[in-house]
Backbone as a chain_set.jsonl record, in Angstrom:
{"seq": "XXXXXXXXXXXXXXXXXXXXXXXXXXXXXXXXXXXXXXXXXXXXXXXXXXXXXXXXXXXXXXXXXXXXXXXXXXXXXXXXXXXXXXXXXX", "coords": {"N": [[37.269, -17.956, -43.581], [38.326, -20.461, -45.771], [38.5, -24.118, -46.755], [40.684, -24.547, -47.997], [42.479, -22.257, -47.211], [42.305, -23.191, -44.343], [43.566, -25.339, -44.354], [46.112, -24.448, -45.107], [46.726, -22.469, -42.608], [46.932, -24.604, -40.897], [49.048, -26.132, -41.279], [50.935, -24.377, -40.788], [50.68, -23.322, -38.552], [51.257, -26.239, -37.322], [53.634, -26.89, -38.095], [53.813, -28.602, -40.404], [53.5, -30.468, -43.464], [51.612, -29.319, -46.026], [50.099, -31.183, -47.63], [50.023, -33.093, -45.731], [48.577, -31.719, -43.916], [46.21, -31.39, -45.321], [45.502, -33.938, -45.14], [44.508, -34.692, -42.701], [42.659, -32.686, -42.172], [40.816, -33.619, -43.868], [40.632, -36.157, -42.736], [39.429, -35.949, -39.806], [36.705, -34.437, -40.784], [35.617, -36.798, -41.865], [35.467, -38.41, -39.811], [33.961, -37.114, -37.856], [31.658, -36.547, -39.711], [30.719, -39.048, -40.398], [30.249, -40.058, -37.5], [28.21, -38.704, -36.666], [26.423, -39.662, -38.441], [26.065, -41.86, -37.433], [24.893, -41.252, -35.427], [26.118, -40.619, -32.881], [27.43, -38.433, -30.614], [30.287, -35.822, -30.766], [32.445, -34.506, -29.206], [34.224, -31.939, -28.231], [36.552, -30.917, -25.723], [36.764, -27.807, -24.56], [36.32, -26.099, -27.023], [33.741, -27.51, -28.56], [30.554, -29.023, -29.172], [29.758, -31.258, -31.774], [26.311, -32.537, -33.092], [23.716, -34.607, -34.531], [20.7, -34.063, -34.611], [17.108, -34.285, -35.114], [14.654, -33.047, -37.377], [11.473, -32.67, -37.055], [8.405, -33.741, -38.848], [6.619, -31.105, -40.744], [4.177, -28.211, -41.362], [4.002, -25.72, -43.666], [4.102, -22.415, -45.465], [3.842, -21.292, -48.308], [5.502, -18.437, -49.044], [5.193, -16.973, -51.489], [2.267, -18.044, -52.743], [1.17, -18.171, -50.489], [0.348, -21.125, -50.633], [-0.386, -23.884, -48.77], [2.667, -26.063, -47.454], [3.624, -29.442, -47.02], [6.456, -30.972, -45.271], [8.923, -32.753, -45.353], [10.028, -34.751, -42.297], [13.338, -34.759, -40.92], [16.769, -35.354, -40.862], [19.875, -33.441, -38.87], [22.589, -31.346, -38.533], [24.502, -30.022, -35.874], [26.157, -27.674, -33.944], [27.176, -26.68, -30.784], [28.99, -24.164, -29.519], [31.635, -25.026, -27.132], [32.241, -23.695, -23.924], [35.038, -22.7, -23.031], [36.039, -21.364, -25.701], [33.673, -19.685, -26.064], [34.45, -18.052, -24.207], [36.775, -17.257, -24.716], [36.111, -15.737, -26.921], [34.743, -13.171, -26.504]], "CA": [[38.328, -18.907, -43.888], [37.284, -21.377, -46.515], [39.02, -25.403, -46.41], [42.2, -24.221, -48.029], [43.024, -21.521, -45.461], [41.855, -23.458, -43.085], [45.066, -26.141, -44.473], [47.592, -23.64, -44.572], [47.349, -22.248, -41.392], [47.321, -25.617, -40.093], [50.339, -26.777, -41.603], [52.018, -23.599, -40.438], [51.022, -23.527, -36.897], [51.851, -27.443, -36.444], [54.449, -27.179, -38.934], [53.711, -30.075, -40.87], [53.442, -30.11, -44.627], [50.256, -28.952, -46.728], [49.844, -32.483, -47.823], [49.966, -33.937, -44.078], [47.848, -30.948, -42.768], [45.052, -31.756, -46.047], [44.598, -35.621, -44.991], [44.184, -34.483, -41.27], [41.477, -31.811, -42.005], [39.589, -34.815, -44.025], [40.24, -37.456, -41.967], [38.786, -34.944, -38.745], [35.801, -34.115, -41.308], [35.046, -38.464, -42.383], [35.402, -39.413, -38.825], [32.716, -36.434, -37.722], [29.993, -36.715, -40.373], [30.726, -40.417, -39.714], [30.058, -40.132, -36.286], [27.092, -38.581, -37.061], [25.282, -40.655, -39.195], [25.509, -43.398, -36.542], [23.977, -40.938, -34.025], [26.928, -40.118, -31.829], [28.022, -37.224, -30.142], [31.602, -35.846, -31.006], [32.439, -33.58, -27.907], [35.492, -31.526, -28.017], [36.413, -30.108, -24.267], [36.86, -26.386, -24.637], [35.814, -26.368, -28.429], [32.247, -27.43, -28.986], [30.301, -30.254, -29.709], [28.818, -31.441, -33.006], [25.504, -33.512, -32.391], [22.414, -34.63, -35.591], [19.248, -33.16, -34.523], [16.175, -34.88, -35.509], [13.868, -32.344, -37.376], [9.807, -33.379, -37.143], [7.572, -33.076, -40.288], [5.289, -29.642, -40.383], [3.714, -27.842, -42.624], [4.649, -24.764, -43.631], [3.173, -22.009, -46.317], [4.879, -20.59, -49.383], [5.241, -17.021, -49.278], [4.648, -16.103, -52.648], [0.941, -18.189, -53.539], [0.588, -18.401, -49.329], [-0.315, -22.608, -50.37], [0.673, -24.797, -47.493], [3.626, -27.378, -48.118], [4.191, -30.205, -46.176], [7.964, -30.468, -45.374], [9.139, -34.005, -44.688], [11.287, -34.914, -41.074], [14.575, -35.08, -41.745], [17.798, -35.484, -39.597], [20.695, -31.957, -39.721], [24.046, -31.364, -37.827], [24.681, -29.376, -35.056], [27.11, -27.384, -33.401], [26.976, -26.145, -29.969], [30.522, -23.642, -29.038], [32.25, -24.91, -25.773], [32.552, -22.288, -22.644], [36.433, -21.755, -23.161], [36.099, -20.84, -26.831], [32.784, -18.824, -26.272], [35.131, -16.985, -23.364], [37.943, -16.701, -25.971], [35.716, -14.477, -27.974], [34.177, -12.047, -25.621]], "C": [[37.691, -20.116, -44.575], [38.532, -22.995, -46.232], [40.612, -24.937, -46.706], [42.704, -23.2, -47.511], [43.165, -22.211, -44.49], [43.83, -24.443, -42.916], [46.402, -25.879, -44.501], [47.909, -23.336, -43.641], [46.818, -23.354, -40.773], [48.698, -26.062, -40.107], [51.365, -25.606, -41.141], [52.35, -23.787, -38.98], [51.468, -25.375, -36.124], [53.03, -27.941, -37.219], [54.549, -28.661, -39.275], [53.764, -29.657, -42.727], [51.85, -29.753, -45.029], [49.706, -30.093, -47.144], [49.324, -33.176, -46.504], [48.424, -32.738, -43.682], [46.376, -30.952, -43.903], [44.576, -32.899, -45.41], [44.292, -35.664, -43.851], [43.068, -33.812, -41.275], [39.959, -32.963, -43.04], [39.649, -35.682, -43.404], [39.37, -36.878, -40.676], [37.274, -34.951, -39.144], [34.753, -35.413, -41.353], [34.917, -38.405, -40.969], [33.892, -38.552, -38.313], [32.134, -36.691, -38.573], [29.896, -38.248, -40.353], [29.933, -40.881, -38.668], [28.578, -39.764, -36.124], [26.103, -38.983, -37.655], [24.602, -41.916, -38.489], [24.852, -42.86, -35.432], [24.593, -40.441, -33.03], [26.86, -38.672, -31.626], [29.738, -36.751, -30.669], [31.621, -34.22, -30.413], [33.73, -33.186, -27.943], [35.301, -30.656, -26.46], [36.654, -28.239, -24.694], [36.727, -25.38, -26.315], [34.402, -26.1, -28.53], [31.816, -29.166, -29.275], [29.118, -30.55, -31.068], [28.037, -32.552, -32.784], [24.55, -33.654, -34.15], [21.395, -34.143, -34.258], [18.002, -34.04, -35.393], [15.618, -33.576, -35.805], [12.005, -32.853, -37.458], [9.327, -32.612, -38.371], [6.753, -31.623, -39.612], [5.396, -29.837, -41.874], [3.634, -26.436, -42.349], [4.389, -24.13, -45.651], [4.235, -21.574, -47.571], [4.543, -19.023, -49.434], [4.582, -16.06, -50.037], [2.768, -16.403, -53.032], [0.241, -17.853, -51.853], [0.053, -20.119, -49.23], [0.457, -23.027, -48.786], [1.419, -26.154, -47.888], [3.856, -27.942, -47.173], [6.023, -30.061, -46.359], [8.229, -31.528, -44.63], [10.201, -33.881, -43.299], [11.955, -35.271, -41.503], [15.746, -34.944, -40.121], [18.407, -33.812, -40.126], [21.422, -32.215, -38.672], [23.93, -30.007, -37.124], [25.972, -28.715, -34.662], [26.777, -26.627, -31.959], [27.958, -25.747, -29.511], [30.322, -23.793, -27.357], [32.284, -23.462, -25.092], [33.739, -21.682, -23.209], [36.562, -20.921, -24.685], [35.04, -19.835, -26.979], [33.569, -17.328, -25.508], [36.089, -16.239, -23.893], [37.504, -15.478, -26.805], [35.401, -13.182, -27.896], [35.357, -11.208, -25.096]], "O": [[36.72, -20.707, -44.103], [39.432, -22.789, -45.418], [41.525, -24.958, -45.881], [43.89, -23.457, -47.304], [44.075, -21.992, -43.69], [44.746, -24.364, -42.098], [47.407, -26.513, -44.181], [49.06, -23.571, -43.274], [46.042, -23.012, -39.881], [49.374, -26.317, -39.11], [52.567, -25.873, -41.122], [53.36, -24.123, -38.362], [51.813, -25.668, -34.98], [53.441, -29.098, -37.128], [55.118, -29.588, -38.697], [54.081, -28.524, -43.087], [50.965, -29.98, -44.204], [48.484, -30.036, -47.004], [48.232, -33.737, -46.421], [47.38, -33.177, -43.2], [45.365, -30.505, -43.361], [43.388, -32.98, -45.1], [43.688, -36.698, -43.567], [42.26, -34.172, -40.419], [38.736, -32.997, -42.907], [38.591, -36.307, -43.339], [38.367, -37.579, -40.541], [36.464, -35.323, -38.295], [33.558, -35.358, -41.062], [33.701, -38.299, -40.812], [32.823, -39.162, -38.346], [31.681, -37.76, -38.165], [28.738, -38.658, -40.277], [29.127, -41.809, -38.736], [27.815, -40.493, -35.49], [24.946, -38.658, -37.389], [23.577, -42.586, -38.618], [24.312, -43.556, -34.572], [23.943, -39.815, -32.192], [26.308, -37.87, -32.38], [30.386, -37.751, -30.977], [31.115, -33.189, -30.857], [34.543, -34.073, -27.682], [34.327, -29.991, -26.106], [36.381, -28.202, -25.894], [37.039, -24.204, -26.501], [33.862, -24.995, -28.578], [32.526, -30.146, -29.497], [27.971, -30.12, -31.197], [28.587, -33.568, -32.359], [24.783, -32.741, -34.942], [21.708, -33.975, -33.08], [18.342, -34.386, -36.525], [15.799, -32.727, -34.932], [11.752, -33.626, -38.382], [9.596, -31.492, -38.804], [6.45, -31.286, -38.467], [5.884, -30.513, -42.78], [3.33, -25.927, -41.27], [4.433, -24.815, -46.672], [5.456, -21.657, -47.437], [3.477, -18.537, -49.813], [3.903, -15.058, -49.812], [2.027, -15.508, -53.437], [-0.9, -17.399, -51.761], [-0.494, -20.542, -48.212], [1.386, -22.622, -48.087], [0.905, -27.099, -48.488], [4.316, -27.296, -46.232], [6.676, -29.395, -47.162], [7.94, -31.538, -43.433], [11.072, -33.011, -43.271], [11.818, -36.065, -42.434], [15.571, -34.617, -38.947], [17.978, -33.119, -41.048], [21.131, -33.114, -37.883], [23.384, -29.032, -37.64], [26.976, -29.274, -35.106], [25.89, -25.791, -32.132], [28.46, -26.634, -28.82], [29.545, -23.242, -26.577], [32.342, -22.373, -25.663], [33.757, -20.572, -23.739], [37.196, -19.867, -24.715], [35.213, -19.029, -27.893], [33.475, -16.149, -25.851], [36.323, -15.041, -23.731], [38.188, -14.551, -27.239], [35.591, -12.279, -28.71], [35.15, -10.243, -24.36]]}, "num_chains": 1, "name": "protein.A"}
């Protein structure tokens, strides 16, 4: 399901318009990577929670010559699926 799926069957199942159910799936999106940049947590209960992750520098080889490349620390985004939605699936 890519963003515009995702906006249709929103707007169906909360019957809202396609317009209304677009500025909800970006405002959802700004407030998370938002939330994230400042470091927070954003914890849904039976969902999941999206967290940054600190990655640490290494060094790490290139396949093809085998050199070794450093590989700067960097931050990345997380997701970890809630219980009820992992139970949902099984």
């Amino acid at each position: 399901m890519n963003k515009t799926e995702l906006i249709v069957a929103l707007a169906q199942k909360a019957e809202i318009t396609k317009k209304d159910a677009e500025k909800a799936v970006n405002a959802f999106v700004d407030v998370v990577a938002e939330a994230l940049k400042e470091g927070a947590k954003v914890q849904l209960v039976g969902f999941g929670t999206f967290e940054a992750k600190e990655r640490p520098a290494r060094v790490a080889r290139n396949p093809r010559t085998g050199e070794e490349i450093k590989i700067e620390a960097s931050k990345t985004a997380s997701f970890k699926v809630g219980k009820a939605l992992k139970d949902s699936l099984n």
